[in-house]
C-alpha positions as protocol buffer text, in pm:
chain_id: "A"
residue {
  index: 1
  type: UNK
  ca { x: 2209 y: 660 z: -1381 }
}
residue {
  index: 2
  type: UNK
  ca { x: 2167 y: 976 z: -1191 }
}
residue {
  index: 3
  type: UNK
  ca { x: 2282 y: 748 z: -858 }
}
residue {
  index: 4
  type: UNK
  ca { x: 2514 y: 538 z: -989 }
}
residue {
  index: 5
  type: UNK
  ca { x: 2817 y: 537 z: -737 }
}
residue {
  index: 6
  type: UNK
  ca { x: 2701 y: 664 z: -430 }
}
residue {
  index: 7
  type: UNK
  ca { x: 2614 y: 461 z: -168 }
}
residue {
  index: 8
  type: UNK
  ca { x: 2294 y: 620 z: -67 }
}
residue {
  index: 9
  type: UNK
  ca { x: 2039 y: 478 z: 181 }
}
residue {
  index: 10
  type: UNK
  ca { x: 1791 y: 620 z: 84 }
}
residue {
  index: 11
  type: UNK
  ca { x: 1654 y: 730 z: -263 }
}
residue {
  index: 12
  type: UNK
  ca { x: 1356 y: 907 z: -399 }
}
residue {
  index: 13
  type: UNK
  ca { x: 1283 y: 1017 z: -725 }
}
residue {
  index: 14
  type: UNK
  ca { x: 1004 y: 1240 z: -825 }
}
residue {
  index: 15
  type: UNK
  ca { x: 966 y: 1227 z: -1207 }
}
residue {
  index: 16
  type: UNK
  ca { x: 757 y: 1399 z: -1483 }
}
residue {
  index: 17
  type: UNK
  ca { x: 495 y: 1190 z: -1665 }
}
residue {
  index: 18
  type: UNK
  ca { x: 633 y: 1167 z: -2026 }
}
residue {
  index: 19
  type: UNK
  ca { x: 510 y: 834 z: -2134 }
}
residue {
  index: 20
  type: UNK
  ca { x: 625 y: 506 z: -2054 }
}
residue {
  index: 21
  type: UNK
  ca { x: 881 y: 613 z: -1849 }
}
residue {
  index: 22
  type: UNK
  ca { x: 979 y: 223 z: -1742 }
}
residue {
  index: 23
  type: UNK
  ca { x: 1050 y: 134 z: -2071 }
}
residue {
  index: 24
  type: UNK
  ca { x: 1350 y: 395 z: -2137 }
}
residue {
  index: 25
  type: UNK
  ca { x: 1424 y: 408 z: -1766 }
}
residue {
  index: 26
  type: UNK
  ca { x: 1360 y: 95 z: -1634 }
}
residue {
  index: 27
  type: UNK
  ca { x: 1623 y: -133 z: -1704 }
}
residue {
  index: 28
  type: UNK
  ca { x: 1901 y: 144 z: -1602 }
}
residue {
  index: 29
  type: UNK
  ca { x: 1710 y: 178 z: -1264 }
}
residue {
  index: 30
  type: UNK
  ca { x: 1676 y: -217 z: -1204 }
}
residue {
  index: 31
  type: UNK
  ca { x: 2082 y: -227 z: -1295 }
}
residue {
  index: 32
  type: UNK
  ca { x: 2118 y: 16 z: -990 }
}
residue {
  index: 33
  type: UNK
  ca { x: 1902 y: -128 z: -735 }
}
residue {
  index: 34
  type: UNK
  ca { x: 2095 y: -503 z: -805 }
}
residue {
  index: 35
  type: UNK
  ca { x: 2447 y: -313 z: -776 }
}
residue {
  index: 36
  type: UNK
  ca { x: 2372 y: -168 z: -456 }
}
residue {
  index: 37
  type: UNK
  ca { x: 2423 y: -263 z: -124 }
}
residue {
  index: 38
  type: UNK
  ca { x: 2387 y: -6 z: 114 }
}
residue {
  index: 39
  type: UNK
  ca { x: 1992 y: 117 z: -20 }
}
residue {
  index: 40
  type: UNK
  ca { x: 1713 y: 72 z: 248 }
}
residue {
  index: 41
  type: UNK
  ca { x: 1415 y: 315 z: 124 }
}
residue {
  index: 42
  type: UNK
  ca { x: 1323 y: 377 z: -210 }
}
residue {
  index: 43
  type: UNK
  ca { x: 1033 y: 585 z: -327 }
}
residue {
  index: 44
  type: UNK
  ca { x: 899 y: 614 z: -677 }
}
residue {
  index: 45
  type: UNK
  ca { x: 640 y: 769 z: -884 }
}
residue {
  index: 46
  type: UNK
  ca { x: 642 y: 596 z: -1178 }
}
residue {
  index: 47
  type: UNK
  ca { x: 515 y: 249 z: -1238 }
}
residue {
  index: 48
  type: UNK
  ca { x: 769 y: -23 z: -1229 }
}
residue {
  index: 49
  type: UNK
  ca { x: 802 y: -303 z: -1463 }
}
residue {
  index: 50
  type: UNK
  ca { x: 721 y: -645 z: -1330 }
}
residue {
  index: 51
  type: UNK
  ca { x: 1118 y: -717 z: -1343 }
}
residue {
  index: 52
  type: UNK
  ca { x: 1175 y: -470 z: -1113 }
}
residue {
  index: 53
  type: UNK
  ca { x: 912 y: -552 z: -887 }
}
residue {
  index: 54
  type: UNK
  ca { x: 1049 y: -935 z: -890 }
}
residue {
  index: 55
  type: UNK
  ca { x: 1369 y: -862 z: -772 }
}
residue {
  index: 56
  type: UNK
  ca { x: 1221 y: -569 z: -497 }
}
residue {
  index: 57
  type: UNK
  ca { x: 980 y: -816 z: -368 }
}
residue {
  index: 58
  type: UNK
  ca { x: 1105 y: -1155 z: -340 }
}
residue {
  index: 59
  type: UNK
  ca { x: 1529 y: -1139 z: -443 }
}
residue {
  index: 60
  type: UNK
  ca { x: 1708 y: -1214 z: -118 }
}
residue {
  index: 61
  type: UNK
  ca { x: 1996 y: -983 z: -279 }
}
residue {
  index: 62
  type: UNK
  ca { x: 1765 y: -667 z: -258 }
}
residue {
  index: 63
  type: UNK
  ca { x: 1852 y: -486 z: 65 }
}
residue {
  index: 64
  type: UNK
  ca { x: 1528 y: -228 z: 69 }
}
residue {
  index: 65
  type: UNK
  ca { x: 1319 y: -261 z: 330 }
}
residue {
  index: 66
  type: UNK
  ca { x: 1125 y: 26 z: 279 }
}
residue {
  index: 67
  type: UNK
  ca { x: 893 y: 82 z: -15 }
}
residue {
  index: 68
  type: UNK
  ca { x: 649 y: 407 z: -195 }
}
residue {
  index: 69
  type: UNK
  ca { x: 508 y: 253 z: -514 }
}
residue {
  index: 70
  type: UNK
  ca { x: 237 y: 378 z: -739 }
}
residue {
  index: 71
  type: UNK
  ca { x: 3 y: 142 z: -974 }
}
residue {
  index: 72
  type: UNK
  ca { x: -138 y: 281 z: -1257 }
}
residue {
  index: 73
  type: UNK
  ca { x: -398 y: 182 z: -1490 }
}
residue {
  index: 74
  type: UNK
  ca { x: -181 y: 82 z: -1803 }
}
residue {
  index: 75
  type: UNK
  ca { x: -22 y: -197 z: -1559 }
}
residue {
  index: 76
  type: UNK
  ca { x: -180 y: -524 z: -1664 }
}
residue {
  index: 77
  type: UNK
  ca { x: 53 y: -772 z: -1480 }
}
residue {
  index: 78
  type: UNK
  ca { x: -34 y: -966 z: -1138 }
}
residue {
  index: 79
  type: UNK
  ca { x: 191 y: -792 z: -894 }
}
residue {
  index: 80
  type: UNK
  ca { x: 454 y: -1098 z: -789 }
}
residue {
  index: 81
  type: UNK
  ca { x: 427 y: -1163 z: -409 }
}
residue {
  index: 82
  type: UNK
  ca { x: 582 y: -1056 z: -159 }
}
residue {
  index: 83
  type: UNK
  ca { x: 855 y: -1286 z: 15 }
}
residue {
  index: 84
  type: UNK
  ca { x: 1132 y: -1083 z: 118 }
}
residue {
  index: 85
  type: UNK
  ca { x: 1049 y: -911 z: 456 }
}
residue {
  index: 86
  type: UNK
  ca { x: 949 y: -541 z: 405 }
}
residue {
  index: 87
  type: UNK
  ca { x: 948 y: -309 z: 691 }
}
residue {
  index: 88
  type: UNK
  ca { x: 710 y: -48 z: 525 }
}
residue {
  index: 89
  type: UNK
  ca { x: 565 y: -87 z: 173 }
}
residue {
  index: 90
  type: UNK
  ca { x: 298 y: 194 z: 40 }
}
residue {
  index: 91
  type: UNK
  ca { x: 93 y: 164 z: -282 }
}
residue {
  index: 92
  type: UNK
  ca { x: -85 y: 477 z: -415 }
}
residue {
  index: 93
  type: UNK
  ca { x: -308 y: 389 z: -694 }
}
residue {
  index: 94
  type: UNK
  ca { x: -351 y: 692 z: -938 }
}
residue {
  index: 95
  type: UNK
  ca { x: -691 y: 735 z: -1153 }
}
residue {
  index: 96
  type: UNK
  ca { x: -779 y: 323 z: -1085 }
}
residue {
  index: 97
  type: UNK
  ca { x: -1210 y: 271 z: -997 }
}
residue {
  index: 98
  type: UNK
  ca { x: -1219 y: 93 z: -742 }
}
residue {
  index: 99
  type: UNK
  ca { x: -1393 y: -199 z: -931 }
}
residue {
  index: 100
  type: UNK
  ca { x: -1064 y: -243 z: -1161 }
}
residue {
  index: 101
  type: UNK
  ca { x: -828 y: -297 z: -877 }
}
residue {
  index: 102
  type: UNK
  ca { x: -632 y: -581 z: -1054 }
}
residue {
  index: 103
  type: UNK
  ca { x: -391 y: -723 z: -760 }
}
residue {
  index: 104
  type: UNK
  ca { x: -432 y: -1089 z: -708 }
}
residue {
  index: 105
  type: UNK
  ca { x: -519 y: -1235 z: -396 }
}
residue {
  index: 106
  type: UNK
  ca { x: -188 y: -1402 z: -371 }
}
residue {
  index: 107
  type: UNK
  ca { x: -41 y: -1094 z: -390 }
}
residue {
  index: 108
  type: UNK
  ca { x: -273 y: -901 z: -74 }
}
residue {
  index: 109
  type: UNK
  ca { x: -274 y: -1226 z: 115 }
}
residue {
  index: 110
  type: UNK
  ca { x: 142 y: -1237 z: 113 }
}
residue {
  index: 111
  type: UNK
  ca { x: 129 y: -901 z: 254 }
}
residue {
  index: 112
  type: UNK
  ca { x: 177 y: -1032 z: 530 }
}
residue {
  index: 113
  type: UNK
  ca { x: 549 y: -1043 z: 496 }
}
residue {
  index: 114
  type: UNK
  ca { x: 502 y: -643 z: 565 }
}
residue {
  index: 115
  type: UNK
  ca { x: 547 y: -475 z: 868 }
}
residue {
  index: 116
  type: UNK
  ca { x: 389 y: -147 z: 785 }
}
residue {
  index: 117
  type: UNK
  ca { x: 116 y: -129 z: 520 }
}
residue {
  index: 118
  type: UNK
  ca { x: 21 y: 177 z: 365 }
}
residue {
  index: 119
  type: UNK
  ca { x: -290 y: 171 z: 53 }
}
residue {
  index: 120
  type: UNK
  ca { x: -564 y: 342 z: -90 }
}
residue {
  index: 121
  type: UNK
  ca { x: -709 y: 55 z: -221 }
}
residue {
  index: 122
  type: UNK
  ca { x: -1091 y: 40 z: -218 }
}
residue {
  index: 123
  type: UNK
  ca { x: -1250 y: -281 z: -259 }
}
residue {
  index: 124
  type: UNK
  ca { x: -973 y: -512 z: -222 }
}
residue {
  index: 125
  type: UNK
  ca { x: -864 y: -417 z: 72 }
}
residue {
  index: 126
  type: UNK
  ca { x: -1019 y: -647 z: 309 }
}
residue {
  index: 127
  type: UNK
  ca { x: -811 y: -927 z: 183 }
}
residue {
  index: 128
  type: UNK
  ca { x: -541 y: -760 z: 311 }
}
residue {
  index: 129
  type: UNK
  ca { x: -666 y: -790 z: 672 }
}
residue {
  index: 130
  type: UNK
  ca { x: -761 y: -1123 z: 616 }
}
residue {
  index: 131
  type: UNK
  ca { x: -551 y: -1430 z: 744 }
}
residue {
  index: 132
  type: UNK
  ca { x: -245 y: -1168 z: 798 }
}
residue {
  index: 133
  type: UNK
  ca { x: -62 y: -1228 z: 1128 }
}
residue {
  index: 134
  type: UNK
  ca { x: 267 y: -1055 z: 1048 }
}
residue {
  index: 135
  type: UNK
  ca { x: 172 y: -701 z: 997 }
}
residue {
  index: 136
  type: UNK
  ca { x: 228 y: -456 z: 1260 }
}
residue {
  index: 137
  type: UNK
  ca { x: -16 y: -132 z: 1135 }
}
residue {
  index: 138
  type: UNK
  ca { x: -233 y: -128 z: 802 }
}
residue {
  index: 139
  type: UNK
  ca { x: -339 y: 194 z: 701 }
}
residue {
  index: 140
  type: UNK
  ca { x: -637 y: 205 z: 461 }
}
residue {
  index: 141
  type: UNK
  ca { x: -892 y: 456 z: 304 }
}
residue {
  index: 142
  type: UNK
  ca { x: -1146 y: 324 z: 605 }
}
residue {
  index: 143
  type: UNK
  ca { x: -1428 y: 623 z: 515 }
}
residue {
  index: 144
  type: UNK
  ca { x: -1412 y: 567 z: 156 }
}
residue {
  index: 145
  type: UNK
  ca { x: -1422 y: 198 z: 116 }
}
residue {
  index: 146
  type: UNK
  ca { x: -1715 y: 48 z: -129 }
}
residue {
  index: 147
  type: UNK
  ca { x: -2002 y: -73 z: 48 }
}
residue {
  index: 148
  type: UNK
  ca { x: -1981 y: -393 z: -125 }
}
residue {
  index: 149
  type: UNK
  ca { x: -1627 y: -453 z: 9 }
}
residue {
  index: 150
  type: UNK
  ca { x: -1693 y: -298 z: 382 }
}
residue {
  index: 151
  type: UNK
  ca { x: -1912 y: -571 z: 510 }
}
residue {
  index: 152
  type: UNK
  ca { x: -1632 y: -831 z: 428 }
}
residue {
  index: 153
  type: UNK
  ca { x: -1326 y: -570 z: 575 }
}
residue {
  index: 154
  type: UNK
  ca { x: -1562 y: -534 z: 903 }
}
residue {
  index: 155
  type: UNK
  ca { x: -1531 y: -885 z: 905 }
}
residue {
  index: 156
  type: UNK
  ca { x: -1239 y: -963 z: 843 }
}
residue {
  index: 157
  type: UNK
  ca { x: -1100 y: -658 z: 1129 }
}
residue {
  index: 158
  type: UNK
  ca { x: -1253 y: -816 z: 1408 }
}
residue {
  index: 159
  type: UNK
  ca { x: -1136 y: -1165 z: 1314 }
}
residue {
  index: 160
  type: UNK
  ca { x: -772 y: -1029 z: 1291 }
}
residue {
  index: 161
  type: UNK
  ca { x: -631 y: -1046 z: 1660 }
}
residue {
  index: 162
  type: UNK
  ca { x: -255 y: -955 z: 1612 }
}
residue {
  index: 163
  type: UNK
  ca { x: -316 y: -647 z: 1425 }
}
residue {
  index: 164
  type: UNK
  ca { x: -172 y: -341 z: 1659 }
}
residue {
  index: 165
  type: UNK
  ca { x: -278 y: -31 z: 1480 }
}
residue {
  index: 166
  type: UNK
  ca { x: -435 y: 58 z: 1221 }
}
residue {
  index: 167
  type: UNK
  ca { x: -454 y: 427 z: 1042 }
}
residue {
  index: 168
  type: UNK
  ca { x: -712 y: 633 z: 881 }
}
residue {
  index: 169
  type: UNK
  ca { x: -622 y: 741 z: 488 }
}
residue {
  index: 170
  type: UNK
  ca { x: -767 y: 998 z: 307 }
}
residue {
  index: 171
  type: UNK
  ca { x: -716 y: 1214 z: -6 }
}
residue {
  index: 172
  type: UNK
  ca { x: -873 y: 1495 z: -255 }
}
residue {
  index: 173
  type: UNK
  ca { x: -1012 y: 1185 z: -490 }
}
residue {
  index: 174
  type: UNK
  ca { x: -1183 y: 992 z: -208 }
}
residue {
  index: 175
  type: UNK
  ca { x: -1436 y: 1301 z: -84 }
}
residue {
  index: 176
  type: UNK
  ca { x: -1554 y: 1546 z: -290 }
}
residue {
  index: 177
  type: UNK
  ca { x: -1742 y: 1771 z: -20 }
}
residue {
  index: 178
  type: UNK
  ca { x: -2086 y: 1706 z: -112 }
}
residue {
  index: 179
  type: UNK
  ca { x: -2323 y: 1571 z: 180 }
}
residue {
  index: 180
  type: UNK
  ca { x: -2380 y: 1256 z: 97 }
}
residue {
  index: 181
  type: UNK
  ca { x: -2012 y: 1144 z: 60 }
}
residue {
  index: 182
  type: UNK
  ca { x: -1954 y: 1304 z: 409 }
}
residue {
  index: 183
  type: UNK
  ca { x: -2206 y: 1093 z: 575 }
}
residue {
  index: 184
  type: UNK
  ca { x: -2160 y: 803 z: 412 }
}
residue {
  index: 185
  type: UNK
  ca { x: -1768 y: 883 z: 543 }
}
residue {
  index: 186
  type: UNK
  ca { x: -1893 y: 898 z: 926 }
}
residue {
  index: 187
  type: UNK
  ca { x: -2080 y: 632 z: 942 }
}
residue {
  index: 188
  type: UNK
  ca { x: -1783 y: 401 z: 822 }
}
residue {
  index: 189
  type: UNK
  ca { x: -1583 y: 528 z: 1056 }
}
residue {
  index: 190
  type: UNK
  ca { x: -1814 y: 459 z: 1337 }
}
residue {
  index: 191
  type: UNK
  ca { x: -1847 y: 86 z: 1233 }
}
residue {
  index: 192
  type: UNK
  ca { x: -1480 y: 101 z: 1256 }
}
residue {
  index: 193
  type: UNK
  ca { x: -1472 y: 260 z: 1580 }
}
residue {
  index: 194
  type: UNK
  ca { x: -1758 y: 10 z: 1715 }
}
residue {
  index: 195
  type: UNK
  ca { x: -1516 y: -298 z: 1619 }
}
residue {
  index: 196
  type: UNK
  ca { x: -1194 y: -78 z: 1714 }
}
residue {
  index: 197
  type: UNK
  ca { x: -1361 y: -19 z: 2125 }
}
residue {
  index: 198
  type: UNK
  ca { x: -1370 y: -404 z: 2146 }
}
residue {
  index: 199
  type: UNK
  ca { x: -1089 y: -505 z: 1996 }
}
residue {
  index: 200
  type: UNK
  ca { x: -824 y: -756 z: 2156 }
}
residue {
  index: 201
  type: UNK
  ca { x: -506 y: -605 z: 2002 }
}
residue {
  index: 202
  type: UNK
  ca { x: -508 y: -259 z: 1800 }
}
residue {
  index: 203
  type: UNK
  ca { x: -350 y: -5 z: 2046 }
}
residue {
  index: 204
  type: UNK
  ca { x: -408 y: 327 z: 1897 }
}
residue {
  index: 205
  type: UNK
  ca { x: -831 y: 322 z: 1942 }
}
residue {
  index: 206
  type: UNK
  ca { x: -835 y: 671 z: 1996 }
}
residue {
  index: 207
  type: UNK
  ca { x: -622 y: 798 z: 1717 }
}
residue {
  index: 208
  type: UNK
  ca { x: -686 y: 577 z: 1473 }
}
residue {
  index: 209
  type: UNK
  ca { x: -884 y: 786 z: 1268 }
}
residue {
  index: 210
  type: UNK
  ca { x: -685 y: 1089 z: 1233 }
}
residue {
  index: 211
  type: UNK
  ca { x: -641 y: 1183 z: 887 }
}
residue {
  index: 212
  type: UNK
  ca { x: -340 y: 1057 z: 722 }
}
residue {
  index: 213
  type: UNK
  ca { x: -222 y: 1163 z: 357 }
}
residue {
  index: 214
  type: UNK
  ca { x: -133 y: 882 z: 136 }
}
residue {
  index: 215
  type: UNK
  ca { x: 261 y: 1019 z: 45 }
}
Protein backbone atom coordinates (compact mmCIF):
# COMPACT_ATOMS: atom_id res chain seq x y z
CA UNK A 1 0.00 0.00 0.00
CA UNK A 2 1.33 3.10 -1.56
CA UNK A 3 0.35 4.91 2.10
CA UNK A 4 1.06 2.48 4.36
CA UNK A 5 3.04 4.22 7.28
CA UNK A 6 2.47 7.68 7.05
CA UNK A 7 0.18 9.30 9.00
CA UNK A 8 -1.48 11.40 6.43
CA UNK A 9 -4.69 13.44 6.90
CA UNK A 10 -5.61 13.59 4.03
CA UNK A 11 -5.51 11.19 0.97
CA UNK A 12 -6.55 11.22 -2.60
CA UNK A 13 -5.96 8.90 -5.19
CA UNK A 14 -6.63 9.41 -8.80
CA UNK A 15 -6.45 6.01 -10.58
CA UNK A 16 -6.62 4.63 -14.18
CA UNK A 17 -9.68 2.56 -15.16
CA UNK A 18 -8.23 -0.99 -15.72
CA UNK A 19 -11.06 -3.14 -14.70
CA UNK A 20 -12.29 -4.01 -11.46
CA UNK A 21 -9.94 -2.15 -9.75
CA UNK A 22 -11.72 -3.01 -6.08
CA UNK A 23 -11.24 -6.43 -6.47
CA UNK A 24 -7.22 -6.43 -6.68
CA UNK A 25 -7.09 -3.19 -4.73
CA UNK A 26 -9.70 -3.22 -2.45
CA UNK A 27 -8.95 -5.25 0.37
CA UNK A 28 -5.24 -3.63 0.64
CA UNK A 29 -7.00 -0.15 0.71
CA UNK A 30 -9.77 -1.23 3.40
CA UNK A 31 -6.55 -2.76 5.54
CA UNK A 32 -5.21 0.92 5.44
CA UNK A 33 -8.14 2.95 6.18
CA UNK A 34 -8.83 0.43 9.57
CA UNK A 35 -4.98 0.90 10.56
CA UNK A 36 -5.13 4.49 10.50
CA UNK A 37 -5.80 6.96 12.88
CA UNK A 38 -4.84 10.22 11.96
CA UNK A 39 -6.97 10.20 8.16
CA UNK A 40 -9.81 12.87 7.93
CA UNK A 41 -10.46 13.29 3.96
CA UNK A 42 -10.31 10.73 1.55
CA UNK A 43 -11.13 11.03 -2.09
CA UNK A 44 -11.49 8.26 -4.61
CA UNK A 45 -12.26 7.51 -8.11
CA UNK A 46 -12.88 4.15 -8.20
CA UNK A 47 -15.89 2.36 -6.90
CA UNK A 48 -15.60 0.87 -3.50
CA UNK A 49 -16.72 -2.45 -2.44
CA UNK A 50 -19.63 -2.57 -0.07
CA UNK A 51 -16.97 -3.65 2.77
CA UNK A 52 -15.35 -0.65 2.44
CA UNK A 53 -18.22 1.45 2.37
CA UNK A 54 -19.49 -0.41 5.75
CA UNK A 55 -16.73 0.41 7.72
CA UNK A 56 -16.49 4.34 6.04
CA UNK A 57 -20.05 4.85 6.79
CA UNK A 58 -21.20 3.47 9.94
CA UNK A 59 -17.65 1.91 11.95
CA UNK A 60 -17.19 4.20 14.93
CA UNK A 61 -13.30 3.25 14.45
CA UNK A 62 -13.19 5.16 11.01
CA UNK A 63 -11.88 8.65 11.72
CA UNK A 64 -12.82 10.32 8.05
CA UNK A 65 -15.03 12.85 8.12
CA UNK A 66 -14.70 13.93 4.81
CA UNK A 67 -15.75 11.93 1.76
CA UNK A 68 -15.40 12.10 -2.67
CA UNK A 69 -16.97 8.85 -3.86
CA UNK A 70 -17.99 7.82 -7.31
CA UNK A 71 -20.92 5.12 -8.16
CA UNK A 72 -20.75 3.42 -11.16
CA UNK A 73 -23.04 1.35 -13.07
CA UNK A 74 -21.52 -2.22 -12.43
CA UNK A 75 -22.34 -1.48 -8.55
CA UNK A 76 -25.42 -3.54 -7.77
CA UNK A 77 -25.39 -3.33 -3.91
CA UNK A 78 -27.75 -0.95 -1.67
CA UNK A 79 -25.28 1.57 -0.42
CA UNK A 80 -25.26 0.79 3.68
CA UNK A 81 -26.42 3.94 5.58
CA UNK A 82 -24.92 6.37 6.87
CA UNK A 83 -24.46 6.50 10.82
CA UNK A 84 -21.20 7.81 11.58
CA UNK A 85 -21.29 11.69 11.38
CA UNK A 86 -19.72 12.96 8.08
CA UNK A 87 -18.73 16.49 7.74
CA UNK A 88 -18.75 16.50 3.84
CA UNK A 89 -19.60 13.44 1.71
CA UNK A 90 -19.77 13.89 -2.35
CA UNK A 91 -21.08 11.23 -4.78
CA UNK A 92 -20.36 11.66 -8.53
CA UNK A 93 -22.22 9.18 -10.49
CA UNK A 94 -20.35 8.34 -13.83
CA UNK A 95 -22.43 7.18 -17.10
CA UNK A 96 -25.73 6.19 -14.59
CA UNK A 97 -29.53 7.47 -16.47
CA UNK A 98 -31.06 9.01 -14.24
CA UNK A 99 -33.92 6.38 -14.15
CA UNK A 100 -31.30 3.60 -12.85
CA UNK A 101 -30.20 5.51 -9.84
CA UNK A 102 -30.16 2.41 -7.51
CA UNK A 103 -29.58 4.03 -3.83
CA UNK A 104 -32.21 3.02 -1.42
CA UNK A 105 -34.24 5.33 0.38
CA UNK A 106 -32.72 4.30 3.61
CA UNK A 107 -29.66 5.18 2.36
CA UNK A 108 -30.74 9.20 1.02
CA UNK A 109 -33.02 9.51 4.00
CA UNK A 110 -29.84 8.76 6.59
CA UNK A 111 -28.09 11.45 4.87
CA UNK A 112 -28.91 13.28 7.22
CA UNK A 113 -26.04 12.32 9.40
CA UNK A 114 -24.06 14.69 6.74
CA UNK A 115 -23.12 18.03 7.19
CA UNK A 116 -22.22 18.93 3.67
CA UNK A 117 -23.85 17.10 0.76
CA UNK A 118 -22.50 17.17 -2.53
CA UNK A 119 -24.50 14.88 -5.71
CA UNK A 120 -25.38 14.78 -9.13
CA UNK A 121 -28.08 12.64 -8.65
CA UNK A 122 -31.14 13.24 -10.85
CA UNK A 123 -34.28 11.79 -9.85
CA UNK A 124 -33.60 10.68 -6.47
CA UNK A 125 -32.59 13.52 -5.18
CA UNK A 126 -35.54 14.92 -3.56
CA UNK A 127 -35.46 12.27 -0.97
CA UNK A 128 -32.51 13.67 0.11
CA UNK A 129 -34.20 16.98 1.10
CA UNK A 130 -36.88 15.23 2.51
CA UNK A 131 -37.32 14.72 6.39
CA UNK A 132 -33.42 15.80 6.73
CA UNK A 133 -32.84 18.19 9.65
CA UNK A 134 -29.10 17.66 10.14
CA UNK A 135 -27.60 18.84 6.98
CA UNK A 136 -26.04 22.13 6.81
CA UNK A 137 -25.78 22.79 2.63
CA UNK A 138 -26.96 20.20 -0.14
CA UNK A 139 -25.67 20.84 -3.38
CA UNK A 140 -27.58 19.23 -6.29
CA UNK A 141 -27.80 19.32 -10.19
CA UNK A 142 -31.02 21.87 -9.55
CA UNK A 143 -31.25 22.80 -13.65
CA UNK A 144 -30.95 19.34 -14.72
CA UNK A 145 -33.23 17.44 -12.48
CA UNK A 146 -36.08 15.11 -14.30
CA UNK A 147 -39.30 16.66 -14.48
CA UNK A 148 -40.85 13.74 -12.96
CA UNK A 149 -38.65 14.08 -9.82
CA UNK A 150 -38.76 18.17 -9.67
CA UNK A 151 -42.32 18.53 -8.61
CA UNK A 152 -41.61 16.23 -5.53
CA UNK A 153 -37.85 18.14 -4.79
CA UNK A 154 -39.93 21.60 -5.05
CA UNK A 155 -41.84 20.09 -2.51
CA UNK A 156 -39.96 18.72 -0.48
CA UNK A 157 -37.42 22.33 -0.45
CA UNK A 158 -39.99 24.40 0.88
CA UNK A 159 -41.07 21.90 3.52
CA UNK A 160 -37.38 21.66 4.71
CA UNK A 161 -36.91 24.64 7.27
CA UNK A 162 -33.36 23.98 8.73
CA UNK A 163 -31.68 23.70 5.50
CA UNK A 164 -29.03 26.84 5.33
CA UNK A 165 -27.70 26.73 1.84
CA UNK A 166 -28.00 25.06 -0.82
CA UNK A 167 -25.63 25.05 -4.17
CA UNK A 168 -26.15 24.91 -7.80
CA UNK A 169 -24.22 21.71 -9.67
CA UNK A 170 -23.52 21.42 -13.05
CA UNK A 171 -21.35 19.46 -15.53
CA UNK A 172 -20.49 18.69 -19.43
CA UNK A 173 -23.13 15.52 -19.21
CA UNK A 174 -26.05 17.50 -17.74
CA UNK A 175 -26.30 20.33 -20.81
CA UNK A 176 -25.42 19.72 -24.05
CA UNK A 177 -25.90 23.39 -25.53
CA UNK A 178 -28.84 22.87 -27.58
CA UNK A 179 -31.93 25.30 -26.86
CA UNK A 180 -34.18 23.32 -25.45
CA UNK A 181 -31.95 21.91 -22.63
CA UNK A 182 -31.03 25.60 -21.85
CA UNK A 183 -34.52 26.61 -21.25
CA UNK A 184 -35.70 23.86 -19.74
CA UNK A 185 -32.34 24.71 -17.33
CA UNK A 186 -33.77 28.40 -16.54
CA UNK A 187 -36.88 27.73 -15.83
CA UNK A 188 -35.81 25.19 -13.00
CA UNK A 189 -33.82 27.48 -11.63
CA UNK A 190 -36.44 30.08 -11.36
CA UNK A 191 -38.83 27.63 -9.51
CA UNK A 192 -35.91 27.29 -7.29
CA UNK A 193 -35.35 30.83 -6.91
CA UNK A 194 -39.30 31.46 -6.40
CA UNK A 195 -39.16 28.90 -3.27
CA UNK A 196 -35.45 30.14 -2.39
CA UNK A 197 -36.98 34.33 -2.03
CA UNK A 198 -39.44 32.90 0.58
CA UNK A 199 -37.65 30.68 2.32
CA UNK A 200 -37.36 30.61 6.29
CA UNK A 201 -33.74 29.34 6.55
CA UNK A 202 -31.34 29.00 3.36
CA UNK A 203 -28.91 32.00 3.67
CA UNK A 204 -27.12 32.18 0.45
CA UNK A 205 -30.50 33.25 -1.88
CA UNK A 206 -28.48 35.22 -4.01
CA UNK A 207 -25.65 32.91 -4.77
CA UNK A 208 -27.14 29.91 -4.73
CA UNK A 209 -27.11 29.29 -8.21
CA UNK A 210 -23.66 29.93 -9.18
CA UNK A 211 -22.24 27.16 -11.03
CA UNK A 212 -20.43 24.66 -9.07
CA UNK A 213 -18.34 21.66 -10.64
CA UNK A 214 -19.05 18.36 -9.16
CA UNK A 215 -15.02 17.47 -8.08
Amino acid sequence: MVACGLQLQTLELDLEDIGDVSYYFGPELLDYLKSTKTLNTFRYNQQLSPETLLFLFQSPESTIRNLSLVQRPTYHYDYPTVSNHLHKLSIKLFEIDAQDEQFSDEFLKSLSNVDHIKTNMLNKCALIVDNNRGSISISLPFGSIVDDAFGDLIDQLMSNTTISFIYNIVSETHIHGNAQSWTDYDHKLMCIQKVVDKHPSIINKSTWHWQLLLS
